[in-house]
C-alpha positions in Angstrom: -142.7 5.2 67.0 -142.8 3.3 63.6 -140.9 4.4 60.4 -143.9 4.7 58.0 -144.1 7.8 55.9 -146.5 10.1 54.7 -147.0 11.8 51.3 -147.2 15.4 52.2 -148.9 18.1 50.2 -149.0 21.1 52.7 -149.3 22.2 56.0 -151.8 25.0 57.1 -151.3 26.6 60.6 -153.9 28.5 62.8 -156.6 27.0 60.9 -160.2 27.6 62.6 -162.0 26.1 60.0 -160.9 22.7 60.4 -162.6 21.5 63.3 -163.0 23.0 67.1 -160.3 26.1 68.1 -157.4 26.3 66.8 -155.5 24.1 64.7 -152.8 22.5 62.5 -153.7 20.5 59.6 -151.6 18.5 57.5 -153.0 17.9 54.0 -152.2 14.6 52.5 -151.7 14.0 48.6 -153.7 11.5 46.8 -157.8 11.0 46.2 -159.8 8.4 44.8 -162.5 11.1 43.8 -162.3 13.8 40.7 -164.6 16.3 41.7 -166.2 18.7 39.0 -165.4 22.1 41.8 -162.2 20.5 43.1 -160.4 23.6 44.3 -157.2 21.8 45.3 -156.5 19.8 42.3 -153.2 19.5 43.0 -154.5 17.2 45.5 -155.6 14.5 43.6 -152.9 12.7 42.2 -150.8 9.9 44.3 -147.6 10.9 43.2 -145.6 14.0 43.5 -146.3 16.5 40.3 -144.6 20.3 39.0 -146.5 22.6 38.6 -145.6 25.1 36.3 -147.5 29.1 36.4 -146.6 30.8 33.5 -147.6 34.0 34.8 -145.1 34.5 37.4 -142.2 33.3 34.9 -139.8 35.7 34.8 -137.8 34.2 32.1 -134.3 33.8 34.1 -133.1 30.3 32.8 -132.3 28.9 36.0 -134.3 25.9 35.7 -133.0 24.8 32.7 -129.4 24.9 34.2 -131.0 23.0 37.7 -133.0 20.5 36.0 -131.1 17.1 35.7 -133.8 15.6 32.8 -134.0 18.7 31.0 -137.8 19.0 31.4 -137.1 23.3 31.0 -135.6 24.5 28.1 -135.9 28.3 26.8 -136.9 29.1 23.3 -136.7 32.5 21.7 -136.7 34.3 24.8 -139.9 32.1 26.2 -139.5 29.3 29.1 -140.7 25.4 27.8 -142.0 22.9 30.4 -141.8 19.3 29.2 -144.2 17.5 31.8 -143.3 14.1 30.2 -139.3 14.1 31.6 -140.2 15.9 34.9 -139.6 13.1 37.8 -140.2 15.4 40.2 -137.2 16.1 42.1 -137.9 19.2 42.9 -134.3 20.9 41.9 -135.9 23.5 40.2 -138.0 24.8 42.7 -135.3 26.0 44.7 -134.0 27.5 42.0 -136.5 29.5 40.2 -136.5 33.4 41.2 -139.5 34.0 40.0 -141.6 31.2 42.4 -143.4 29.6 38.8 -142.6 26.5 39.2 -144.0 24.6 42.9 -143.2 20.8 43.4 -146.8 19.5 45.2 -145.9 16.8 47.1 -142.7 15.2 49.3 -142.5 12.2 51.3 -142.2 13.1 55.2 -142.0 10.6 58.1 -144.3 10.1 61.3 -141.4 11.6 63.6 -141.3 14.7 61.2 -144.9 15.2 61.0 -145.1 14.9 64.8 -143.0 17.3 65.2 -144.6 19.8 63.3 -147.6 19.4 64.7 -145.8 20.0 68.4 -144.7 22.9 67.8 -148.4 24.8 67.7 -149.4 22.9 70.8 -149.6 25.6 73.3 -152.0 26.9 70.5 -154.2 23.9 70.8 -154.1 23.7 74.7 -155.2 27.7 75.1 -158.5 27.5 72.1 -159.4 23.8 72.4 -157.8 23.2 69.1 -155.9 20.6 68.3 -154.9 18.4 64.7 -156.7 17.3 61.5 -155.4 15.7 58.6 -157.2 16.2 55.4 -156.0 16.0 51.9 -156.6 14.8 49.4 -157.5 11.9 51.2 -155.7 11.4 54.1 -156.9 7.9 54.4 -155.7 6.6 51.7 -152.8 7.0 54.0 -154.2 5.3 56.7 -151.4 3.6 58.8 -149.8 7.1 58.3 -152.4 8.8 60.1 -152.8 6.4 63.0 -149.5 6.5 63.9 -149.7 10.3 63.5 -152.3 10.3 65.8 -151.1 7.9 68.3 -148.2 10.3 69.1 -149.9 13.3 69.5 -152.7 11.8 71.5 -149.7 11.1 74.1 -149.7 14.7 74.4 -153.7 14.8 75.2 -154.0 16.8 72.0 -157.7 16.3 69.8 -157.5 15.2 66.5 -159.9 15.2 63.6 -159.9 13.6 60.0 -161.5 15.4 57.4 -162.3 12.7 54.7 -164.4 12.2 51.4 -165.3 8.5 52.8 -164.7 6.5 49.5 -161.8 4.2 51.0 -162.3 0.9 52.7 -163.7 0.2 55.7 -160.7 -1.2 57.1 -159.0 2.6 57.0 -161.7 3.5 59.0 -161.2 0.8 61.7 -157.3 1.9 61.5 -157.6 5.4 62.7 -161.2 5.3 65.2 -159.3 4.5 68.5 -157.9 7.6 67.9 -159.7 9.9 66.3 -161.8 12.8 68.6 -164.0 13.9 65.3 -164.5 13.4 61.5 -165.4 15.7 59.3 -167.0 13.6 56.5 -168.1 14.8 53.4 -171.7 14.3 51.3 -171.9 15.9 47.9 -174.6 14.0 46.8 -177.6 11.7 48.0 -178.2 10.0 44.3 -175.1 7.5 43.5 -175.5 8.0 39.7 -176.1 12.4 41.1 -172.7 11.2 42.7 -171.0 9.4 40.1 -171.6 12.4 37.4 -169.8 14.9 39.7 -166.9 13.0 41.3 -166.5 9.9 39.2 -167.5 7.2 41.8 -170.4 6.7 43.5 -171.7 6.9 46.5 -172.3 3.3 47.9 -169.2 3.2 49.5 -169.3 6.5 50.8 -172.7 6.3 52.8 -172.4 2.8 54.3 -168.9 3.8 56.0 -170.9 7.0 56.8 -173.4 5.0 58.3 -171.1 2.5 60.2 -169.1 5.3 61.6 -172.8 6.6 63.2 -173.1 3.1 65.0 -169.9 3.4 66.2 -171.6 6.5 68.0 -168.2 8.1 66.5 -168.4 12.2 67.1 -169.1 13.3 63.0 -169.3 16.8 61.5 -170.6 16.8 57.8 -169.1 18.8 55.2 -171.5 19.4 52.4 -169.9 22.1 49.6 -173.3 23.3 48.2 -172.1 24.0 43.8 -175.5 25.5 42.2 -176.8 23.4 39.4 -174.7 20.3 40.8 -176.2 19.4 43.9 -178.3 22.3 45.2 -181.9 21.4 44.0 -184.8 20.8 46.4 -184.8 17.4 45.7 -181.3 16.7 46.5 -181.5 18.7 49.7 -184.5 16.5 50.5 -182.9 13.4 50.4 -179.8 14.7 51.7 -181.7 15.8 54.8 -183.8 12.4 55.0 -180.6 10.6 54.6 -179.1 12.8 57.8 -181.7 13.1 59.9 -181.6 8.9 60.2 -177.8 9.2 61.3 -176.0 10.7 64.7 -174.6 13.3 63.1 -173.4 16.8 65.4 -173.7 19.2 62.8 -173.9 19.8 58.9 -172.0 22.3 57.6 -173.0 23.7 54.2 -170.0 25.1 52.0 -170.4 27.6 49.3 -168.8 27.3 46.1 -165.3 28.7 45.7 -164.2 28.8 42.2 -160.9 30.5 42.5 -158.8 27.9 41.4 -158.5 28.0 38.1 -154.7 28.8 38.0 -153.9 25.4 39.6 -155.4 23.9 36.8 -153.4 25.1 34.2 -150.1 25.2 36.1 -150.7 21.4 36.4 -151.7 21.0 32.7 -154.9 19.5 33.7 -158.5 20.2 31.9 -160.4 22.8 33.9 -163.4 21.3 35.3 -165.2 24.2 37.3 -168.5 25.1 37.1 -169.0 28.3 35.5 -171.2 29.4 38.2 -171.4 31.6 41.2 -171.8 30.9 44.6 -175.1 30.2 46.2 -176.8 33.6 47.1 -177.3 34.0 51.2 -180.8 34.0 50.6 -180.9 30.6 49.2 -178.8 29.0 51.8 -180.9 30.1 54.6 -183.3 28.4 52.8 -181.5 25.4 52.4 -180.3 25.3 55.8 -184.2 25.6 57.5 -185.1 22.6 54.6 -182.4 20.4 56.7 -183.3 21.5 60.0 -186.9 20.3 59.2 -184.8 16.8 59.5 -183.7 17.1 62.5 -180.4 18.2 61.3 -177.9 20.9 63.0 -177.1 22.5 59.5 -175.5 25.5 59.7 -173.2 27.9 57.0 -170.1 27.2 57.0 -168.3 30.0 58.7 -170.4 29.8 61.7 
């Protein structure tokens, strides 16, 4: 096994959302795209971050002791968080009795991901389940994540990738000898549609898409349907023109989940959520017979 390591934001067990039966999925910190709806925010930076909820503080002090740079101080009774002396050590997390302050983010190692991921096998063998790494952007992480998989595929266990597809090609080539299934993300056909929403667009995004579908890889799109962002009939047209010309198994459409608003302002960072609720059921049958016109498997997304 080789010695890289991984930059690990959490680890969610029993998932059944992230590909076929049960599963395991390590989320990897870092991504190359800002996302208007990002509901993990905490996700996108590449190095580890504090965040601090005010709202849970209960005002003991124990940071302040804990804290080697003195990025906590109390004043008049109230707790300070000073985000520009934080390195991120995590000292105070342990400490803090109150569970406001959560360090996003440690480095973990191939052997110690592995063996996480073992311990759920017998969960994977009895509902067809198996592994996915998602993030983030788990391939920024790339040599990470092959390795990762090559030890788990010795145990015959699948694995998926769930991935927002703007990273070279050559991450791609990395981890497709062993990868059972991507789950690849589309937010929007139009690059400058793209660019608005996420910051990048999507050039990058579809022609890995596309070279993944003549590598007859096995592909599950992700499409997180935001109203007013990416939900009119003309976007849905070319999204479904743009599908229907690909081998793709299935298109699963996401609804809108704006609940995340507390991340952003533990993490100091501008909230960017639409102020907007999610598409109604009636509407997304509606989109979902517009793709199948295309050819396209869509379907909701908890089906």
């Amino acid at each position: 096994m080789d010695t890289s390591s991984g930059l690990l934001l959490d680890v969610k067990r029993f998932a059944v959302h992230d590909g076929p039966g049960i599963r395991t999925t390590l989320f990897l910190k870092g991504c190359p795209l800002k996302c208007l709806w990002c509901h993990n925010p905490e996700s996108i930076s590449r190095v580890p971050e504090l965040a601090f909820y005010a709202y849970k503080c209960v005002r003991c002090g124990e940071c302040v002791t804990a804290c080697p740079r003195k990025a906590h101080r109390m004043r008049h009774g109230e707790h300070e968080f000073l985000p520009e002396k934080c390195n991120a050590c995590g000292a105070c997390e342990a400490r803090c009795l109150g569970g406001a302050l959560r360090l996003f983010g440690k480095r973990i190692s191939v052997g110690e991901a592995v063996g996480m991921l073992l311990e759920d096998r017998l969960f994977y063998q009895e509902s067809g389940g198996g592994v996915t790494l998602s993030g983030g952007e788990p391939l920024l992480q790339s040599a990470f994540c092959r390795e990762v998989f090559e030890e788990v595929k010795k145990e015959g266990i699948h694995t998926a990738v769930d991935t927002c597809g703007f990273v070279r090609w050559e991450a791609f080539e990395r981890v497709l000898p062993v990868t059972d299934l991507f789950l690849f993300d589309v937010k929007h056909a139009d690059s400058a549609g793209h660019r608005k929403l996420t910051g990048q667009g999507n050039e990058l995004i579809l022609e890995n898409l596309r070279r993944l579908s003549e590598r007859k890889a096995r592909i599950e799109i992700r499409m997180p349907l935001v109203p007013g962002c990416n939900d009119s009939p003309e976007n849905i047209r070319r999204t479904g023109e743009l599908l229907g010309s690909l081998s793709v198994e299935k298109v699963r459409l996401l609804r809108y989940n704006p609940l995340a608003r507390s991340k952003y302002a533990a993490l100091g960072m501008p909230d960017t959520l639409p102020a907007v609720e999610a598409v109604p059921e009636d509407r997304l049958q509606e989109i979902i017979r517009t793709l199948r016109k295309y050819g396209v498997n869509a379907v909701s997304g908890g089906d």
